[in-house]
C-alpha positions as CSV (number, residue, x, y, z in Angstrom):
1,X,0.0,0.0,0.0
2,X,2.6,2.7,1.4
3,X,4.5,1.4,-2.4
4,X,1.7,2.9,-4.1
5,X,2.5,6.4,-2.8
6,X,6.1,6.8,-4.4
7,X,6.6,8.9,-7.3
8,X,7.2,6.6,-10.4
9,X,10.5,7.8,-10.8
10,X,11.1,5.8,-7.6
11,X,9.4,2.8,-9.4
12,X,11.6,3.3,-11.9
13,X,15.9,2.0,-12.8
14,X,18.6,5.0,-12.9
15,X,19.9,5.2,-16.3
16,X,23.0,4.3,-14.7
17,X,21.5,1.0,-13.7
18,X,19.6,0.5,-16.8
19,X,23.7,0.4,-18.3
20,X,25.2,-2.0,-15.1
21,X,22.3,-4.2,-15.8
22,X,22.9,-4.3,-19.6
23,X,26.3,-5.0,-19.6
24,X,25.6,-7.4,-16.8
25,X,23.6,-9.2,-19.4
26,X,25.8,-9.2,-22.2
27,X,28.7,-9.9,-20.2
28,X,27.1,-13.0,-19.2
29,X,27.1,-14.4,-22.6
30,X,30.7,-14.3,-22.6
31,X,32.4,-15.2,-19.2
32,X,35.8,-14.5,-20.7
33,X,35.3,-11.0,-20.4
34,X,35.5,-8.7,-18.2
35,X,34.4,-4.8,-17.4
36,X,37.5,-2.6,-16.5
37,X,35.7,0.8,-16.6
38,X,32.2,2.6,-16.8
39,X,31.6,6.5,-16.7
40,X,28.4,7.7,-18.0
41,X,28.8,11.6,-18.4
42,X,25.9,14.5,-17.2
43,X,25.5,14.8,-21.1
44,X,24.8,10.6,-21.3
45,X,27.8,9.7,-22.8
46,X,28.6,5.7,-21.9
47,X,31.8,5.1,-21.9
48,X,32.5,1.1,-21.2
49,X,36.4,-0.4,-21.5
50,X,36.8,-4.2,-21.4
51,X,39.2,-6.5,-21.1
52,X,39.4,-10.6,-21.3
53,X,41.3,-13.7,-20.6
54,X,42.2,-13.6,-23.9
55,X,41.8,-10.3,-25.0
56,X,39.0,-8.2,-26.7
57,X,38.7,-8.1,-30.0
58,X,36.1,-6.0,-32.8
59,X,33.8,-8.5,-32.9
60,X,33.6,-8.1,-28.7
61,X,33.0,-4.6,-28.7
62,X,30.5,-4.9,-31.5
63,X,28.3,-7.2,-30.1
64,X,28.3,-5.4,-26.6
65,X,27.7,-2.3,-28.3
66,X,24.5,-3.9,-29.8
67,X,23.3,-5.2,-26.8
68,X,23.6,-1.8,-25.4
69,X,22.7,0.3,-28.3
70,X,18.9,-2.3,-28.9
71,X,17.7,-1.9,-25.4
72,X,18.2,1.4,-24.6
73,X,15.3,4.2,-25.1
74,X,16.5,7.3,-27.1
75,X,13.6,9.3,-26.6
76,X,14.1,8.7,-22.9
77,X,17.7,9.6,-23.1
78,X,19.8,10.9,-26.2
79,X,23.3,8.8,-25.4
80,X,26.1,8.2,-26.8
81,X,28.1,4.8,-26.6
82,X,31.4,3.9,-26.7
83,X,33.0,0.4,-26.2
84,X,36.5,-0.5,-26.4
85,X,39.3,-2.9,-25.0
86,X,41.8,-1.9,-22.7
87,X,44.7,-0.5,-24.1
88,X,47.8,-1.0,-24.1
89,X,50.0,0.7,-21.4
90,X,46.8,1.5,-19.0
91,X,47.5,0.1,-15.9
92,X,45.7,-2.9,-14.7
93,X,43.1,-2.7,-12.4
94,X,41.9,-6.3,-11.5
95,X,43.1,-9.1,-9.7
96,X,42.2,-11.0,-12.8
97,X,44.9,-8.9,-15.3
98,X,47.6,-9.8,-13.5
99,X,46.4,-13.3,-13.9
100,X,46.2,-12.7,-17.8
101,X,49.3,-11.3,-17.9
102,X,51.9,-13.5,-15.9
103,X,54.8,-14.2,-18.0
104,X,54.9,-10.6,-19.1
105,X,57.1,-8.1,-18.2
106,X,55.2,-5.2,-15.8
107,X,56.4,-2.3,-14.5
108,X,55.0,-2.1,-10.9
109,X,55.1,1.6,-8.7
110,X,55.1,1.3,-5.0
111,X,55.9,3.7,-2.6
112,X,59.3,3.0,-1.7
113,X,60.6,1.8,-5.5
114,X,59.8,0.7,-9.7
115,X,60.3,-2.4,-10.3
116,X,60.5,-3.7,-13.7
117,X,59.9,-7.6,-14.0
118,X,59.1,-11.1,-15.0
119,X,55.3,-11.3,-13.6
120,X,55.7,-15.0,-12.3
121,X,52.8,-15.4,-10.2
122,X,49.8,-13.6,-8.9
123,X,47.0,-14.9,-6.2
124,X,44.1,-13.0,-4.4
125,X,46.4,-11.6,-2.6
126,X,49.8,-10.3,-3.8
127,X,52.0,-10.8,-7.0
128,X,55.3,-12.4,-7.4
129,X,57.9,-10.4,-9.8
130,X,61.2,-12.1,-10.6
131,X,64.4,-10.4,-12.4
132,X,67.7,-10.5,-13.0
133,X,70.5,-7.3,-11.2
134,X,73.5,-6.4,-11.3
135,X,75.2,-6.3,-7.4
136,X,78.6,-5.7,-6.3
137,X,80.3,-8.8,-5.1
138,X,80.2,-10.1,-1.5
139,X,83.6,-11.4,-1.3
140,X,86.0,-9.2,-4.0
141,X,85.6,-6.4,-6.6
142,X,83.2,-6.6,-9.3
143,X,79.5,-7.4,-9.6
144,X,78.0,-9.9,-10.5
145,X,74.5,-11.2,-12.0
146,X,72.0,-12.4,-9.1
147,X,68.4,-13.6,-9.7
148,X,66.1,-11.5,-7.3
149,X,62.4,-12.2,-6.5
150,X,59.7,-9.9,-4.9
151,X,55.9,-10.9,-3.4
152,X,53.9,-7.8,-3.4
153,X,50.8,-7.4,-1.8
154,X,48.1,-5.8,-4.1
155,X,48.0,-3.0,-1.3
156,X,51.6,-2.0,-1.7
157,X,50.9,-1.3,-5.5
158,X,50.4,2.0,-6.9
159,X,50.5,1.0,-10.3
160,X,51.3,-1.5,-12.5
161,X,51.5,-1.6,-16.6
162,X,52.8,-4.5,-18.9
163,X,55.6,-3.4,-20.9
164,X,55.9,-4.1,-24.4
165,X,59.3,-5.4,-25.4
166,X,60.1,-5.6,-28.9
167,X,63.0,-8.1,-28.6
């Protein structure tokens, strides 16, 4: 009874959510990928960045666009859409890049240092970077080459972006 008292905009989804659930949906279809970003501007601009296990490719975007795009009402709302993968050099943001990426070479920003690295391992809880440095020798003059191996906790990580190496 007291239900039937709200204004119907109360009855009603936010365009915001309208979006979430949308890509929700689509998402679902392909559990592969996964939903890096969404901003959705005063002026209803959606802007939505992917990413996958494998990657994203056209065919992604499309077909999430047109999931979007085919259930959205423009006389409600004049939008515009944007989807697009991840790109290169942004820094990763989920647990589940760093999984993608290990055996890659990141570049990780803490407080104290940058580290550039092998990405050997990552877990719910930190990351494992392995690489090879230059020290002086213990015993004598010189250097030499020691292996060196680092578990960071995702809270010690500022951020983090695969290099590309064109070796």
């Amino acid at each position: 009874m007291r239900e039937a008292l709200l204004p119907s905009f109360y009855k009603i989804m936010t365009f915001r959510e309208q979006v979430e659930k949308l890509l929700e949906e689509g998402l679902s279809e392909k559990p592969e990928m996964f939903l890096i970003d969404l901003s959705i501007s005063e002026n209803y601009k959606i802007i939505v960045t992917l990413d996958g296990d494998k990657g994203v490719n056209l065919q992604d975007c499309i077909d999430l666009s047109r999931i979007i795009e085919n259930n959205l009402d423009r006389e409600a709302h004049d939008f515009e859409l944007e989807v697009a993968s991840v790109g290169v050099g942004s820094p990763l943001k989920l647990k589940r890049q760093y999984l993608k990426n290990i055996g890659r070479t990141v570049k990780v920003k803490t407080e104290k240092e940058t580290i550039e690295a092998e990405l050997v391992d990552a877990d719910e809880q930190k990351i494992v970077l392995s690489w090879t440095a230059r020290e002086p020798k213990k015993i004598g003059k010189g250097k030499e080459t020691v292996q060196k191996t680092i578990e960071l906790p995702y809270s010690d990580i500022i951020e983090a972006v695969v290099t590309i190496n064109f070796n």
